[in-house]
NUGUMI-691496 format. One line per 4 residues: number of its first residue (from 1); their letters; for each residue z, y, x of C-alpha. Coordinates in Angstrom, 2 decimals. Example, Ala and Ser with C-alpha at 12.3 -4.5 7.8 and 13.67 -1.06 7.14 Angstrom:
1	AS	7.80/-4.50/12.30  7.14/-1.06/13.67
! end
This chain:
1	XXXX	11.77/-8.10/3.86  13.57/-7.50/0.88  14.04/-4.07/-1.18  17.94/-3.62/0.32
5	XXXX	16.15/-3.91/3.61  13.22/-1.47/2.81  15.54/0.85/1.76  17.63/0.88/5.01
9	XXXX	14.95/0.71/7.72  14.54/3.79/9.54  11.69/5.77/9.80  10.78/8.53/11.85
13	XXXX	9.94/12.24/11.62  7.84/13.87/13.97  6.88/16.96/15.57  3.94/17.29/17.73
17	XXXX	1.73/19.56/19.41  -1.95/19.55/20.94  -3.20/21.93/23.91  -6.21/22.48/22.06
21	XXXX	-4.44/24.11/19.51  -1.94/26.24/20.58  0.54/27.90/18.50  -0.03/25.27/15.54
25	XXXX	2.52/22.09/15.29  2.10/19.05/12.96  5.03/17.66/11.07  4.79/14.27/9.91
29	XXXX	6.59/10.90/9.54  5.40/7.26/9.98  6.81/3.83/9.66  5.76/2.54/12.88
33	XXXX	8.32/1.77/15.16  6.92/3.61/17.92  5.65/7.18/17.86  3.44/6.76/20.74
37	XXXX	1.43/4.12/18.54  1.02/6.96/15.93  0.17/9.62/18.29  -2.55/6.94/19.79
41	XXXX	-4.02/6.95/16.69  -3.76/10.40/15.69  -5.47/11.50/19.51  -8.14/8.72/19.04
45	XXXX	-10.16/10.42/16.65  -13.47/11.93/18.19  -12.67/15.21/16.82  -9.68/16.21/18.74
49	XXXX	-10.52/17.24/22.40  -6.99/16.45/23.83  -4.45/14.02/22.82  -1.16/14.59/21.17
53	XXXX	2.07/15.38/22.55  5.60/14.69/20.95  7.86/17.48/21.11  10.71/16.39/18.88
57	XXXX	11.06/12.75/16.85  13.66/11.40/14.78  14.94/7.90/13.11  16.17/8.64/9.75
61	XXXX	16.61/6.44/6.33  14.26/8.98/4.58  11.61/10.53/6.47  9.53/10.97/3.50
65	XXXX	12.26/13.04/2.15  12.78/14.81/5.32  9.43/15.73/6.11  8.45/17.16/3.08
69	XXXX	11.50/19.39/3.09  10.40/20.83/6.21  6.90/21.41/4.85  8.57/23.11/1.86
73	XXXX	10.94/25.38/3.95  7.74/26.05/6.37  5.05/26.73/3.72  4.30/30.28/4.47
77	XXXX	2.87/28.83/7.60  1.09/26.12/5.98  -2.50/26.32/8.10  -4.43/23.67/4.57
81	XXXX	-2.41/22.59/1.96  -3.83/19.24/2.22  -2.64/18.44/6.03  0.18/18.91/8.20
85	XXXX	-0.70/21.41/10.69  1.65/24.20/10.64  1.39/27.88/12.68  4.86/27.84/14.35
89	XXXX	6.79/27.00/17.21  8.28/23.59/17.76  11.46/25.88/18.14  11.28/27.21/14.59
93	XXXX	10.56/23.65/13.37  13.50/22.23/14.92  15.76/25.37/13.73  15.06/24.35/10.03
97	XXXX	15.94/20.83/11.00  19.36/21.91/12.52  19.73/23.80/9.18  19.26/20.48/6.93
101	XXXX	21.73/18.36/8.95  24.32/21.36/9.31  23.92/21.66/5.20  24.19/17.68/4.52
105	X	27.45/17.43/6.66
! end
């Protein structure tokens, strides 16, 4: 794959949620081409009782940029500055991201 290429290929934001943690949502991104494979690895780790649940993705050509807007405009709620675990809703989440495409149209 060439840089054009790199450049162009989507990646994907994500919002998702965990019954054993209610009330707290994590916002990332990955380049995998399937969530599900992301969320597989995310659940597989020994030290979260249930597995993950997508409550919002989205292909876009820069979900780097993306997702760290949203953990900018959702800092207050920031749980560890060092992860991605947020104490919102998946509502408010997606609000903010309603905001940021309204405002880029």
């Amino acid at each position: 794959m060439d840089e054009t290429n790199a450049r162009t290929e989507l990646e994907t934001v994500y919002v998702l949620t965990n019954p054993a943690m209610p009330g707290i949502v994590k916002i990332g991104m990955t380049r995998a081409s399937d969530v599900a494979q992301r969320i597989a690895t995310l659940s597989g780790n020994s030290s979260v009782p249930l597995p993950f649940e997508c409550v919002y993705a989205c292909n876009v050509p820069d979900a780097r940029k993306v997702e760290q807007a949203l953990h900018v405009a959702l800092g207050p709620d920031r749980i560890n500055p060092s992860r991605e675990f947020f104490r919102t809703s998946p509502t408010q989440v997606l609000a903010v991201r309603r905001c940021f495409t309204k405002a880029s149209k």
